[in-house]
mmCIF file of the N, C-alpha and C atoms, coordinates in Angstrom:
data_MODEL
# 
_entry.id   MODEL 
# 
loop_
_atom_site.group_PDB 
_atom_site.id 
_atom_site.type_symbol 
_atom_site.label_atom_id 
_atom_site.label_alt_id 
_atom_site.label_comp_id 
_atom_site.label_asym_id 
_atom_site.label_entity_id 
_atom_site.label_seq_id 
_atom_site.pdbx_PDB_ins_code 
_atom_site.Cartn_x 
_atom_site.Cartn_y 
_atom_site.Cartn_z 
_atom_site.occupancy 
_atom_site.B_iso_or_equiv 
_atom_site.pdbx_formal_charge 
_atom_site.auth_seq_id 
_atom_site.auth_comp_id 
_atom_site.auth_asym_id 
_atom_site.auth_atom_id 
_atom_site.pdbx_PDB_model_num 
ATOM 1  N N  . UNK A 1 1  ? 161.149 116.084 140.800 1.00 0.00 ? 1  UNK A N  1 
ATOM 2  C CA . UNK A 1 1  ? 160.283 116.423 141.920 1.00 0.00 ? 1  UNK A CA 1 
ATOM 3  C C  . UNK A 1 1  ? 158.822 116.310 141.445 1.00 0.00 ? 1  UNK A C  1 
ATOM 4  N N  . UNK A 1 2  ? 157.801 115.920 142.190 1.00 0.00 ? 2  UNK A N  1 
ATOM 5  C CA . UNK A 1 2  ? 156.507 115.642 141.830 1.00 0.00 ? 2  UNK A CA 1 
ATOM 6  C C  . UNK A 1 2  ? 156.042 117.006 141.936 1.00 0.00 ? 2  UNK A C  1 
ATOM 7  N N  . UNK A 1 3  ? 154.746 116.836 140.677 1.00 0.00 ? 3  UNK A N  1 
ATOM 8  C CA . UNK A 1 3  ? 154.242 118.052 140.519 1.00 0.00 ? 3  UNK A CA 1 
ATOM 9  C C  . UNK A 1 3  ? 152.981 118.781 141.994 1.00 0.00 ? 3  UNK A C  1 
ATOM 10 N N  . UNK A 1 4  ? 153.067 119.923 141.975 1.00 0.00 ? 4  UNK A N  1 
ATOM 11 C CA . UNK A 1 4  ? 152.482 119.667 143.350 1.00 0.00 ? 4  UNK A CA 1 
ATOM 12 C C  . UNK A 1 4  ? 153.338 120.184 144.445 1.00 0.00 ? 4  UNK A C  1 
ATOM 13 N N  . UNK A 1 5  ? 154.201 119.318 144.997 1.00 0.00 ? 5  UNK A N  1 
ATOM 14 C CA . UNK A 1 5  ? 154.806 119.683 146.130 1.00 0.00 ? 5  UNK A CA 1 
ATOM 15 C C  . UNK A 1 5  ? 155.750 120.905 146.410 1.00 0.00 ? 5  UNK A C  1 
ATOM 16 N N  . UNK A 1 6  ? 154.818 121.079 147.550 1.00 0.00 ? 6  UNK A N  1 
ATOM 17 C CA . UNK A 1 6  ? 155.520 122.879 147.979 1.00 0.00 ? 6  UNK A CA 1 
ATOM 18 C C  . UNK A 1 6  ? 157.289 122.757 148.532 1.00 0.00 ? 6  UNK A C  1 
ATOM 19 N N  . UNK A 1 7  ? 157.950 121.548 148.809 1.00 0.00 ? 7  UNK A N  1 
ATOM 20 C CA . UNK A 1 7  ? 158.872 121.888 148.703 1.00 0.00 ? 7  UNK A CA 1 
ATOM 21 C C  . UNK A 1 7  ? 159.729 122.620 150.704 1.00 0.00 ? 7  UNK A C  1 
ATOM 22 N N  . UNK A 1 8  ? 158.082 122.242 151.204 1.00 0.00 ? 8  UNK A N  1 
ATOM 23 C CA . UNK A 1 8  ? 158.542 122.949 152.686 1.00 0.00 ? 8  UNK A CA 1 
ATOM 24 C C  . UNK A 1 8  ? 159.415 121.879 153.388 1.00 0.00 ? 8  UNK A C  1 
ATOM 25 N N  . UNK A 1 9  ? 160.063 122.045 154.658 1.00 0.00 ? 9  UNK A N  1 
ATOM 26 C CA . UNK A 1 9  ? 161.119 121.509 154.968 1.00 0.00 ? 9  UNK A CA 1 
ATOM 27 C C  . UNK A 1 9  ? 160.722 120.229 156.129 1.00 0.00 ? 9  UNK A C  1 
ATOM 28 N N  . UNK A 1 10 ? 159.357 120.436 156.375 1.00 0.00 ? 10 UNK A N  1 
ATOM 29 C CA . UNK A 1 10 ? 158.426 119.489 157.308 1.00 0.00 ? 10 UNK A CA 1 
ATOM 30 C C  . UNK A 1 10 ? 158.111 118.622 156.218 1.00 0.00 ? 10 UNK A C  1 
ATOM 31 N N  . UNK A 1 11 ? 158.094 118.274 154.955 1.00 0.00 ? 11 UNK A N  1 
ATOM 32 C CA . UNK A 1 11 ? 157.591 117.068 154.151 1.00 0.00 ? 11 UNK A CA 1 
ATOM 33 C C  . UNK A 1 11 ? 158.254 116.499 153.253 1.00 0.00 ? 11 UNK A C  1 
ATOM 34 N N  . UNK A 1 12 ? 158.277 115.380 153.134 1.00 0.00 ? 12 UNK A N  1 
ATOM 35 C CA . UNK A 1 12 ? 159.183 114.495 152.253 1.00 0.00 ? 12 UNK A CA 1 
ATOM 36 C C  . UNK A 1 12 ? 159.352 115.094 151.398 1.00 0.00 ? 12 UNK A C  1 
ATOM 37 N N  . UNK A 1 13 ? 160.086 115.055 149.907 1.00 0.00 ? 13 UNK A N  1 
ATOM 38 C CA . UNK A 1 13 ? 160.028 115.692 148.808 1.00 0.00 ? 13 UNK A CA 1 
ATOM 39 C C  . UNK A 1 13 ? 159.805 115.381 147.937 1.00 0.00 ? 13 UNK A C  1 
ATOM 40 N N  . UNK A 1 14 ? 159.713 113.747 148.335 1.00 0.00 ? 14 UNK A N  1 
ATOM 41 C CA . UNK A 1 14 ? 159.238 112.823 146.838 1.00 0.00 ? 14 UNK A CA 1 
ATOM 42 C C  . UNK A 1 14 ? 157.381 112.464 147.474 1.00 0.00 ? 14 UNK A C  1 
ATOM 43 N N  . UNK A 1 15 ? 157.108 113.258 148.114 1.00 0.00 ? 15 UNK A N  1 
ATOM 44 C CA . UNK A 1 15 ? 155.966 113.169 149.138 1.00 0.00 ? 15 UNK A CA 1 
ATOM 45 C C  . UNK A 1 15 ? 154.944 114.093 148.231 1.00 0.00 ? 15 UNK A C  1 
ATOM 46 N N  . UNK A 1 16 ? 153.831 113.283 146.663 1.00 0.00 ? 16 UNK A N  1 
ATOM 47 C CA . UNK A 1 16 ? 152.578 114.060 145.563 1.00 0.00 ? 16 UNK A CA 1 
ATOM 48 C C  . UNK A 1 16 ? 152.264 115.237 146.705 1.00 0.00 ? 16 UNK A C  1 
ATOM 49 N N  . UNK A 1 17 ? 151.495 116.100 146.262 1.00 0.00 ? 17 UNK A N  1 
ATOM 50 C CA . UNK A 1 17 ? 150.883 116.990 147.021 1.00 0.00 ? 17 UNK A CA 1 
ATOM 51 C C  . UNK A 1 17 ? 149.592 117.740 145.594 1.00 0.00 ? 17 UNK A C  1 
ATOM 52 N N  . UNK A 1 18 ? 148.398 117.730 145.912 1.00 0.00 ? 18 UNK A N  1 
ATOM 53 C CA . UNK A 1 18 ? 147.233 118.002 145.221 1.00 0.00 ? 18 UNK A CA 1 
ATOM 54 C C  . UNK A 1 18 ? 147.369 119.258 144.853 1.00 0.00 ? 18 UNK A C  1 
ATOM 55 N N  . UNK A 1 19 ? 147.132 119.773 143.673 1.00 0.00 ? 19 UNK A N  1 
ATOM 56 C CA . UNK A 1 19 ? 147.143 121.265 143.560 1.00 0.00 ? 19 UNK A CA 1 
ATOM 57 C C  . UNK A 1 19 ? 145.794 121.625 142.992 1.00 0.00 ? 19 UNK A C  1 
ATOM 58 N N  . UNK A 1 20 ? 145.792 122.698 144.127 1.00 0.00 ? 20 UNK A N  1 
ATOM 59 C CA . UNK A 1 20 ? 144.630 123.278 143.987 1.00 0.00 ? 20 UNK A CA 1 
ATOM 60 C C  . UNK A 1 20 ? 143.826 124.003 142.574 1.00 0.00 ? 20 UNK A C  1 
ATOM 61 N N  . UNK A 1 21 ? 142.519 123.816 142.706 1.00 0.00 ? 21 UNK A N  1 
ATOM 62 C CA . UNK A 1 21 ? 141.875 123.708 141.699 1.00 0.00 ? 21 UNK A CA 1 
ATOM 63 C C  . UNK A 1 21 ? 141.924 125.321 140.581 1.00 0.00 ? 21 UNK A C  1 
ATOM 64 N N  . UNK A 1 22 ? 141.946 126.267 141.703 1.00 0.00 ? 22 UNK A N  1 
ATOM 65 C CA . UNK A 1 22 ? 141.770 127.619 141.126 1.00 0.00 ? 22 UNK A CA 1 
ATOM 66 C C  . UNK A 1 22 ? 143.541 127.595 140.560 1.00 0.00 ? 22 UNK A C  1 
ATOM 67 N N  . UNK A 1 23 ? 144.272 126.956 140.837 1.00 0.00 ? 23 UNK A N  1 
ATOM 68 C CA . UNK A 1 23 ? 146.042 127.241 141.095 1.00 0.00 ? 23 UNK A CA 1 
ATOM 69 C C  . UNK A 1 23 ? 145.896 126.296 139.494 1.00 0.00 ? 23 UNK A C  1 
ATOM 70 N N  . UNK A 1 24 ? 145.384 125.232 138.809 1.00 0.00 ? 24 UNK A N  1 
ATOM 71 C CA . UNK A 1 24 ? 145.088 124.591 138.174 1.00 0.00 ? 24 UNK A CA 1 
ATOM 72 C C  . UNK A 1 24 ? 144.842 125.130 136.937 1.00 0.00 ? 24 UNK A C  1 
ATOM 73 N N  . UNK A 1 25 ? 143.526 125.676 137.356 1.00 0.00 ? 25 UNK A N  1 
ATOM 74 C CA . UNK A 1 25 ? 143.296 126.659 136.125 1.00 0.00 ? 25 UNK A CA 1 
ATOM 75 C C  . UNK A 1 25 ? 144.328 127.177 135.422 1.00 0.00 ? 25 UNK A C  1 
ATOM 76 N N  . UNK A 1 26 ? 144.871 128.462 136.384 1.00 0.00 ? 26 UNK A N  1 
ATOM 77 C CA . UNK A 1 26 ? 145.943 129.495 136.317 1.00 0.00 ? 26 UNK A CA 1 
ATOM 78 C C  . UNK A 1 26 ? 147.530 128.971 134.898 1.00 0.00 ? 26 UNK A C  1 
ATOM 79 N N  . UNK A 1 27 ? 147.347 127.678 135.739 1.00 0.00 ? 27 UNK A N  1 
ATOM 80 C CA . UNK A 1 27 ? 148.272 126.509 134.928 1.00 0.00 ? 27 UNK A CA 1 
ATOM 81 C C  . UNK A 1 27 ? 148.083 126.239 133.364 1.00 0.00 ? 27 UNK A C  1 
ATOM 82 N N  . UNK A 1 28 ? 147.246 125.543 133.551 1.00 0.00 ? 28 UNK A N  1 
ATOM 83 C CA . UNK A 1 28 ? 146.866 125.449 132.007 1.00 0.00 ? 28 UNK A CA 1 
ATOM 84 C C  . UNK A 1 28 ? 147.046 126.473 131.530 1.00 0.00 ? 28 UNK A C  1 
ATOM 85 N N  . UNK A 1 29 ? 146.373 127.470 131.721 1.00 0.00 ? 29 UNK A N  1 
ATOM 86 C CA . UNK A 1 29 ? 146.019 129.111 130.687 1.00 0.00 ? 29 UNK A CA 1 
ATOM 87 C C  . UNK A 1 29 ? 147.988 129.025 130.407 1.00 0.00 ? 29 UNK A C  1 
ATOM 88 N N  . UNK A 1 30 ? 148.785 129.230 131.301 1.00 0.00 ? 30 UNK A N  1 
ATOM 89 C CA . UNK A 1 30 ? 150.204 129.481 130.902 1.00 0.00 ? 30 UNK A CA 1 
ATOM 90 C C  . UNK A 1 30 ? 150.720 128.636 130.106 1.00 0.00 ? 30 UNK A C  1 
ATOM 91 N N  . UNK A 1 31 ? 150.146 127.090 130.425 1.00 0.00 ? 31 UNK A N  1 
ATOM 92 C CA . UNK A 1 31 ? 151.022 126.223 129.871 1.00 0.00 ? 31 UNK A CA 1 
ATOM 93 C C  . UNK A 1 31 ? 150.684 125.602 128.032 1.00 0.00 ? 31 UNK A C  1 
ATOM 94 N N  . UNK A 1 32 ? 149.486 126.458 127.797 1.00 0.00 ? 32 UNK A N  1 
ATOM 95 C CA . UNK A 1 32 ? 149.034 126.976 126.875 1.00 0.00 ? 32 UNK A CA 1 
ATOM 96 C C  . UNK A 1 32 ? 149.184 128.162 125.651 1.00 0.00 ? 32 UNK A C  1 
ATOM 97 N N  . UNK A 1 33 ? 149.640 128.897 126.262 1.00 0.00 ? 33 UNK A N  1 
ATOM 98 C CA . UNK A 1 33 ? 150.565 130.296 125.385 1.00 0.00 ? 33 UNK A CA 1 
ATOM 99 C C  . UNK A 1 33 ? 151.662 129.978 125.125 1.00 0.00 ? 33 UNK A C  1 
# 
């Protein structure tokens, strides 16, 4: 599944979706420890 996508039942699933910038941050810091 592409990174990004919320996974709701109105959108494709192989359908990128942008993730937000503050949600981004949050990311790294975890994917980091």
């Amino acid at each position: 599944m592409p990174i990004g996508n919320t996974g709701g039942a109105n959108v494709n699933p192989l359908k990128p979706m942008p993730i937000p910038k503050n949600l981004q941050k949050l990311l790294l810091v975890t994917v980091k420890q």
